[in-house]
N, CA, C and O atoms as a GROMACS GRO file, in nm:
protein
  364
    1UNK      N    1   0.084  -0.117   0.000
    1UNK     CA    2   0.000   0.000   0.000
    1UNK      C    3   0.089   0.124   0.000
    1UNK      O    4   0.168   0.141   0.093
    2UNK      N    5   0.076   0.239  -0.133
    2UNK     CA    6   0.144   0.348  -0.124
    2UNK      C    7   0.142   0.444   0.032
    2UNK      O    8   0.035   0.459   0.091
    3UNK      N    9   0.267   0.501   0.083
    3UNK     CA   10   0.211   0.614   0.203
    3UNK      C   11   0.270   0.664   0.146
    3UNK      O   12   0.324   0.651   0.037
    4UNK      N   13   0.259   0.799   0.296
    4UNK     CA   14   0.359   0.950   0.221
    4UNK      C   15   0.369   1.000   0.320
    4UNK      O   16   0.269   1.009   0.391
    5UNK      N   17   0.460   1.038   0.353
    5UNK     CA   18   0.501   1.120   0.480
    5UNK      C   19   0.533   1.282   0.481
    5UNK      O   20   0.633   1.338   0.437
    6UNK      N   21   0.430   1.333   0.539
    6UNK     CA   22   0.439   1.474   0.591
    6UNK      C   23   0.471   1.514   0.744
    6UNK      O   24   0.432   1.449   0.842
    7UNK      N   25   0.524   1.593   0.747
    7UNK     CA   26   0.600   1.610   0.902
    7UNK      C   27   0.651   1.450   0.913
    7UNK      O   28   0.711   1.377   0.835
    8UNK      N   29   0.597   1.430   1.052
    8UNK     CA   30   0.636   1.266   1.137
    8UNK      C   31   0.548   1.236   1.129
    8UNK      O   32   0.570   1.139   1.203
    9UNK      N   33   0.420   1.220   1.098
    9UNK     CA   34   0.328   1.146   1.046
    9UNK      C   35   0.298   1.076   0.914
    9UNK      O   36   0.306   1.126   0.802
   10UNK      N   37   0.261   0.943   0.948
   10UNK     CA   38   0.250   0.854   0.756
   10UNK      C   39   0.138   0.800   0.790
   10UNK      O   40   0.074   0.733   0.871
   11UNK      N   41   0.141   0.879   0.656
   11UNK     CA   42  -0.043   0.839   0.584
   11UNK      C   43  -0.074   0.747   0.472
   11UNK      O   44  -0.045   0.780   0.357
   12UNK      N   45  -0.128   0.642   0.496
   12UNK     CA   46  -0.109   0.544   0.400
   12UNK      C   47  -0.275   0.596   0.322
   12UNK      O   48  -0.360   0.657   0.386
   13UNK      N   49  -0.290   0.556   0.186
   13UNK     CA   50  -0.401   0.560   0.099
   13UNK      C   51  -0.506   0.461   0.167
   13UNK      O   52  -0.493   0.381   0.260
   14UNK      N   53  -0.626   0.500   0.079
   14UNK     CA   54  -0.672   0.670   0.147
   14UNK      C   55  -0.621   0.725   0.264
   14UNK      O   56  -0.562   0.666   0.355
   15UNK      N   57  -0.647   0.832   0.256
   15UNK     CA   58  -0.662   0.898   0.408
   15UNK      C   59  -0.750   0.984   0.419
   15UNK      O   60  -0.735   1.092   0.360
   16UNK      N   61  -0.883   0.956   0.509
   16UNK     CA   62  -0.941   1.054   0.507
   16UNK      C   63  -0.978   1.181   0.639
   16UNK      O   64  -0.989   1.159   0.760
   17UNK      N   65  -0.991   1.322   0.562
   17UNK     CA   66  -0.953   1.420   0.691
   17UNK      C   67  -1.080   1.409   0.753
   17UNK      O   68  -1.159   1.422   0.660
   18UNK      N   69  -1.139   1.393   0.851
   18UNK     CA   70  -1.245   1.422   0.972
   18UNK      C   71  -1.246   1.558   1.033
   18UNK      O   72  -1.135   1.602   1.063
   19UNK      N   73  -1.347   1.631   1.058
   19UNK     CA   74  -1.351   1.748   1.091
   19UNK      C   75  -1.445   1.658   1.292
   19UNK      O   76  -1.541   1.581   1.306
   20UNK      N   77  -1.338   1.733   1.411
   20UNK     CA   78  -1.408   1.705   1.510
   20UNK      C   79  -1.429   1.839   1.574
   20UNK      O   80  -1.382   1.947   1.539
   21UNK      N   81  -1.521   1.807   1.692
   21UNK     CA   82  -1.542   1.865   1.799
   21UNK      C   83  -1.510   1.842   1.962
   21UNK      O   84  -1.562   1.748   2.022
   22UNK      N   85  -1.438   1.917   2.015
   22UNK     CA   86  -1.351   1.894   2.122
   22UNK      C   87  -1.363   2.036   2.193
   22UNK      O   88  -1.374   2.148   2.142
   23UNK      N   89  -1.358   2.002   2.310
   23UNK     CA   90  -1.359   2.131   2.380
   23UNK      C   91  -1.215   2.178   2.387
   23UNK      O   92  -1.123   2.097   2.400
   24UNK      N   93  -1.193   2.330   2.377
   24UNK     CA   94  -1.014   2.350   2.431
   24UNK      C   95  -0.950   2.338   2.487
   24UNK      O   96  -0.834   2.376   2.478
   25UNK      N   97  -1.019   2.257   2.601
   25UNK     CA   98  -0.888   2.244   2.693
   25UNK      C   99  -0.857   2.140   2.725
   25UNK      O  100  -0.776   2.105   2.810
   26UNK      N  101  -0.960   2.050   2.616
   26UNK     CA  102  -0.896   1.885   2.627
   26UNK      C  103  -0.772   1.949   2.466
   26UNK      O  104  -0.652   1.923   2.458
   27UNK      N  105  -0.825   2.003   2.401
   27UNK     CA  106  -0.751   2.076   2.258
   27UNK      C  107  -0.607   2.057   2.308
   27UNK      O  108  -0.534   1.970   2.262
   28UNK      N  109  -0.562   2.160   2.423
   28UNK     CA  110  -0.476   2.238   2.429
   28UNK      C  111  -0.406   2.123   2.512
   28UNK      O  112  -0.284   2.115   2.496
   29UNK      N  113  -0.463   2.038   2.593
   29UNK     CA  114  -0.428   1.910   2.643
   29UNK      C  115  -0.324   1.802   2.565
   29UNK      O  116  -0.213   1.764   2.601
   30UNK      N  117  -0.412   1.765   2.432
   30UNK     CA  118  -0.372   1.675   2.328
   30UNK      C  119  -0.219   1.806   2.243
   30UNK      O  120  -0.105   1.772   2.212
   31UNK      N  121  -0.259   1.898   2.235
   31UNK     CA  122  -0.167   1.950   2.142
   31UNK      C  123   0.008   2.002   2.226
   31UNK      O  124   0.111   2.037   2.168
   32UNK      N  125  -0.018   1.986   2.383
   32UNK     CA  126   0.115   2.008   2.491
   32UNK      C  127   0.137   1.825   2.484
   32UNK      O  128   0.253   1.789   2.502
   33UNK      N  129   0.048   1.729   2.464
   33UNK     CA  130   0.113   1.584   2.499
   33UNK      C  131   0.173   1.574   2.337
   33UNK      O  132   0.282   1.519   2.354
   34UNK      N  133   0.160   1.598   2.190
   34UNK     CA  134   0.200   1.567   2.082
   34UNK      C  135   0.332   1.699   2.086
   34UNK      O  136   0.450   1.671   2.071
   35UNK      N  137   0.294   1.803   2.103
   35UNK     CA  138   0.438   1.833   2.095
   35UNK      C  139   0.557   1.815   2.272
   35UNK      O  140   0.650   1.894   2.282
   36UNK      N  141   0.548   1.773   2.318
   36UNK     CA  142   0.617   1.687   2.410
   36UNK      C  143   0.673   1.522   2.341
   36UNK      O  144   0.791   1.490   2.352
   37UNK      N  145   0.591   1.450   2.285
   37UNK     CA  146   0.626   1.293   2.250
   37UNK      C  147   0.680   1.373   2.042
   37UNK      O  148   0.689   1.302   1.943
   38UNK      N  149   0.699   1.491   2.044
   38UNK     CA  150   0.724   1.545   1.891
   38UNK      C  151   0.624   1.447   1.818
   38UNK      O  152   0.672   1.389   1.721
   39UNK      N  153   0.536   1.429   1.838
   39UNK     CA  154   0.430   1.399   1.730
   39UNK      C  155   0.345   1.529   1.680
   39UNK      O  156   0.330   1.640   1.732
   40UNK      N  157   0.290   1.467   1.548
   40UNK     CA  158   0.187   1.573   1.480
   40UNK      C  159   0.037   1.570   1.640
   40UNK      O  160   0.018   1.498   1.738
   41UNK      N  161  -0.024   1.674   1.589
   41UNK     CA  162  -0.184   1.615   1.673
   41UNK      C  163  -0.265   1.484   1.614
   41UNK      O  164  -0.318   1.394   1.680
   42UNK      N  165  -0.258   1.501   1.443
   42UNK     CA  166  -0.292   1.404   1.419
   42UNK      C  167  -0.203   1.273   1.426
   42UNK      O  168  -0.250   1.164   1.393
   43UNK      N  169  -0.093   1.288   1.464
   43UNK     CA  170  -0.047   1.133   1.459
   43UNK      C  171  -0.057   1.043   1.556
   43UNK      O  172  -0.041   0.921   1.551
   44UNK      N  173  -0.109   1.170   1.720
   44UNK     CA  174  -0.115   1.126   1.826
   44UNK      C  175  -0.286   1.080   1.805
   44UNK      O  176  -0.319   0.962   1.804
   45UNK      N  177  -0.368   1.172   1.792
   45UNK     CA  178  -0.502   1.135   1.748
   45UNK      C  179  -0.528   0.952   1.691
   45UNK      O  180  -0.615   0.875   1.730
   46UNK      N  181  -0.417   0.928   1.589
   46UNK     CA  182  -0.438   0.794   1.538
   46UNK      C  183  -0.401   0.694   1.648
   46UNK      O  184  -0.461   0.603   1.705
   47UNK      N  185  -0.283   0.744   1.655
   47UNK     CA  186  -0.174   0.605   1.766
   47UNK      C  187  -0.268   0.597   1.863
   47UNK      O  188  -0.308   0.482   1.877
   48UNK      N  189  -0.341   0.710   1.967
   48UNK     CA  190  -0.449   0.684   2.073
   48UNK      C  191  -0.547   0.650   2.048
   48UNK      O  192  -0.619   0.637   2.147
   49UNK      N  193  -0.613   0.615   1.907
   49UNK     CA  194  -0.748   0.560   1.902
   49UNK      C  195  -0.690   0.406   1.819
   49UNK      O  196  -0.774   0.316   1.815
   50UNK      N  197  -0.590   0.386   1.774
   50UNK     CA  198  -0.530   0.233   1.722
   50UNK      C  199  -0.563   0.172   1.877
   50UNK      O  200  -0.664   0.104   1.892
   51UNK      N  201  -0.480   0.196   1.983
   51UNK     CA  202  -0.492   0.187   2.126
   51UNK      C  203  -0.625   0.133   2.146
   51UNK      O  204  -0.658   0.015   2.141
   52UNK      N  205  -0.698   0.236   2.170
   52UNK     CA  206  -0.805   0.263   2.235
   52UNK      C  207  -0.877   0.176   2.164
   52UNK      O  208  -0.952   0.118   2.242
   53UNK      N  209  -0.892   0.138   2.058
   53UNK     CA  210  -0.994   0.036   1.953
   53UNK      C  211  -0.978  -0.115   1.988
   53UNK      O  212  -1.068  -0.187   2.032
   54UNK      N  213  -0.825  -0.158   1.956
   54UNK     CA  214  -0.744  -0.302   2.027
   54UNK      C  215  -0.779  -0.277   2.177
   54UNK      O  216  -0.872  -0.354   2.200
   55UNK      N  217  -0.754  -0.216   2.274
   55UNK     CA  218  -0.783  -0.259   2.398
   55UNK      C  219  -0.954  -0.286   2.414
   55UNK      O  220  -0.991  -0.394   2.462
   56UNK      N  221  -1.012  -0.225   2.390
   56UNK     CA  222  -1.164  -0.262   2.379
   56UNK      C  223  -1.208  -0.412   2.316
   56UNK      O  224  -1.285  -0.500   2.356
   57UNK      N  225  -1.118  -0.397   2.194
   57UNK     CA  226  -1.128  -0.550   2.116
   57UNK      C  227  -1.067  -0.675   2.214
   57UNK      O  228  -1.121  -0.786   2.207
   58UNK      N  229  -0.997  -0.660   2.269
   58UNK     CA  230  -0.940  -0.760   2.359
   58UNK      C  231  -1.032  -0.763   2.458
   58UNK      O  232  -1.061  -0.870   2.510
   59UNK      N  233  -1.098  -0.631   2.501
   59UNK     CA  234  -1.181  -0.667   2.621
   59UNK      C  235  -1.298  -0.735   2.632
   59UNK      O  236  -1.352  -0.785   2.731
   60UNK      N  237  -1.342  -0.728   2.474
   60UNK     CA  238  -1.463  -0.776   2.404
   60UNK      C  239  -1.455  -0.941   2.442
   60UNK      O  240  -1.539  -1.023   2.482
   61UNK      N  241  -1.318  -0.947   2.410
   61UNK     CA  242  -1.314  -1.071   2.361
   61UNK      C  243  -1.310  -1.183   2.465
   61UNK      O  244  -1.380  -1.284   2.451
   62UNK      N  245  -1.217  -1.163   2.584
   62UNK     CA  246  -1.251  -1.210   2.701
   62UNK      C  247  -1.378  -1.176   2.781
   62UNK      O  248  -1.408  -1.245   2.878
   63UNK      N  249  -1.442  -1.087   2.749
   63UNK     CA  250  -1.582  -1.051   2.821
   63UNK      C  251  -1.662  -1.213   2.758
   63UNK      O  252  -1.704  -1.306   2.827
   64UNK      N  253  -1.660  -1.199   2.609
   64UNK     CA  254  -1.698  -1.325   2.537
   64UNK      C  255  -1.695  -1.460   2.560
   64UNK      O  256  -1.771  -1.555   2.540
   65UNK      N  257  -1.549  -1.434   2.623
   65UNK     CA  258  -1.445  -1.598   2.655
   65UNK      C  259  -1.516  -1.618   2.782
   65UNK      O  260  -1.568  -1.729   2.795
   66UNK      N  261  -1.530  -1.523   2.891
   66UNK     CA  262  -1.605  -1.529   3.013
   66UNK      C  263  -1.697  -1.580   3.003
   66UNK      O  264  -1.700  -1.697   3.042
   67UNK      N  265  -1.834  -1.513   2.938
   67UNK     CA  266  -1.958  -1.530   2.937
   67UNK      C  267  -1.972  -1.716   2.910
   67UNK      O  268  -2.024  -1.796   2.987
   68UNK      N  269  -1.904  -1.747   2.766
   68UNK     CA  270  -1.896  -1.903   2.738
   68UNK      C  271  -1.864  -1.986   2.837
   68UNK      O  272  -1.939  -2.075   2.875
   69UNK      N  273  -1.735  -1.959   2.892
   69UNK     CA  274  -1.676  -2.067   2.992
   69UNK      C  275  -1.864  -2.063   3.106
   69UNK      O  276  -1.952  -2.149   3.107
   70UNK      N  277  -1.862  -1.970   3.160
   70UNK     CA  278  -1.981  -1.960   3.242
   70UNK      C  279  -2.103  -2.069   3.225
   70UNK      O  280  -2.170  -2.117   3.317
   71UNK      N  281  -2.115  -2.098   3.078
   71UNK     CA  282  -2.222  -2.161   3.025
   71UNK      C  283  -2.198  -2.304   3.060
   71UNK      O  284  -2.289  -2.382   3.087
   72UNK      N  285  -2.082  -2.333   3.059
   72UNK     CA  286  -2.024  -2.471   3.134
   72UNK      C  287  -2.050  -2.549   2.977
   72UNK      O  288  -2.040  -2.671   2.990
   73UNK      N  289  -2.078  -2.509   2.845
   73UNK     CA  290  -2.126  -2.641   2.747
   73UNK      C  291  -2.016  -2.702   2.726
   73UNK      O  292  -1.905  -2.668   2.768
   74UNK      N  293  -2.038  -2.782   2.671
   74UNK     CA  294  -1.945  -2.939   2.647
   74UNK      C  295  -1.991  -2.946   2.503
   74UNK      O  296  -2.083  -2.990   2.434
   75UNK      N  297  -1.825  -2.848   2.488
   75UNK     CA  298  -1.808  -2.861   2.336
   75UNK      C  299  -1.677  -2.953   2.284
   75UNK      O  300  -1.606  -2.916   2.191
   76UNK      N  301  -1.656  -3.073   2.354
   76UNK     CA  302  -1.562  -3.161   2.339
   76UNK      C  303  -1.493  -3.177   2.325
   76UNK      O  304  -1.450  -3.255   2.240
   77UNK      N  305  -1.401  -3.078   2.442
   77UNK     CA  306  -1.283  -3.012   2.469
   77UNK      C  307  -1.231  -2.906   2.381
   77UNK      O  308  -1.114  -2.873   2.400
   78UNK      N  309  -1.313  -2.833   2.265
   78UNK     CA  310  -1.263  -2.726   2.210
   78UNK      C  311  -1.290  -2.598   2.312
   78UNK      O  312  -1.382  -2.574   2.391
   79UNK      N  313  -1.207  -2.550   2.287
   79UNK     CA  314  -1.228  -2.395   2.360
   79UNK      C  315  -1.286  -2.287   2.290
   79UNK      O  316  -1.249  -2.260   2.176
   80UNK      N  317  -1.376  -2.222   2.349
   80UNK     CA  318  -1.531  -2.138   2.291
   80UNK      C  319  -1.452  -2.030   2.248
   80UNK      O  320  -1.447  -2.003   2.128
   81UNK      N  321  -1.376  -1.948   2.354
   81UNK     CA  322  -1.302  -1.828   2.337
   81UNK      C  323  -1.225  -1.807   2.233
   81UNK      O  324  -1.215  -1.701   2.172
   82UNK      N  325  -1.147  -1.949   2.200
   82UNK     CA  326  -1.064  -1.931   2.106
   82UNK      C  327  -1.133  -1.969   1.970
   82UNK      O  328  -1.071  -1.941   1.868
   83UNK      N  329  -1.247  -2.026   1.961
   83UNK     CA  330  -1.354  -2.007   1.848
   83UNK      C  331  -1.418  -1.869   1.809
   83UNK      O  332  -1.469  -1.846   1.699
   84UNK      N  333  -1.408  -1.774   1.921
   84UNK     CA  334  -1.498  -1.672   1.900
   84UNK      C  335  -1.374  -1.577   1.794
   84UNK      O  336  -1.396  -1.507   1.695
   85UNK      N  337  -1.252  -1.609   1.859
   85UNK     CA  338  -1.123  -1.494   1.848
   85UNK      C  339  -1.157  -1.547   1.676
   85UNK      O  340  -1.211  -1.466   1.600
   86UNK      N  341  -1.127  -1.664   1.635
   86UNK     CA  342  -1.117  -1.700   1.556
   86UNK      C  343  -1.230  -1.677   1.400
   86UNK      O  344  -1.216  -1.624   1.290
   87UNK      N  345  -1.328  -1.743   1.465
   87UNK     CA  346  -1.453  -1.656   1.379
   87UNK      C  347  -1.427  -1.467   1.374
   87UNK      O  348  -1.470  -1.404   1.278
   88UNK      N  349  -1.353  -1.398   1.488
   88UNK     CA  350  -1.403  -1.254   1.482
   88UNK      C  351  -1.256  -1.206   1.350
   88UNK      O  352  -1.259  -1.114   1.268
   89UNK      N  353  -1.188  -1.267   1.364
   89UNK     CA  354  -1.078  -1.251   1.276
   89UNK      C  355  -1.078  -1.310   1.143
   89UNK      O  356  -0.989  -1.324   1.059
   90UNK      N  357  -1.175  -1.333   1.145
   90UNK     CA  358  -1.164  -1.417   1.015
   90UNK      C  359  -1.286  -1.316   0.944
   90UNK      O  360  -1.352  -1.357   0.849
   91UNK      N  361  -1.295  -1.256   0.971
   91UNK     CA  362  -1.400  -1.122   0.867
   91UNK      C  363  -1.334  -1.011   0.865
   91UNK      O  364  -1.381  -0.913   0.806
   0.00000   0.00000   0.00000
């Protein structure tokens, strides 16, 4: 996949710009933590929601693995959790 790098941020194709809404002083928050770690705003914007997306997905996923084991079924020694990971990755 072509990218391109402007400043310290790489943008691979597409990329598309989002217009948000944020109050300023979470603004002014995010824009003292990106220039401290010398990131763009947007590069910190991505790297914290890549984060923020995978940790949820993992949490999903053992919330999932939980709920099954709970059910106690006797699926003949396969493991549910690692069926679910499996089916969710596979789309």
């Amino acid at each position: 996949m072509p990218t391109s790098r402007l400043s310290n941020t790489i943008y691979t194709h597409p990329v598309a710009k989002v217009m948000i809404s944020i109050p300023d002083d979470l603004l002014e928050r995010l824009d003292a933590r990106a220039k401290r770690l010398g990131e763009t705003r947007s590069g910190l914007l991505q790297r914290l929601t890549e984060r923020e997306l995978a940790s949820s997905e993992n949490r999903d996923d053992e919330e999932i693995g939980h709920m099954l084991d709970s059910l106690n079924l006797d699926l003949g020694g396969v493991d549910a959790a690692q069926l679910v990971r499996e089916d969710r990755e596979s789309h």
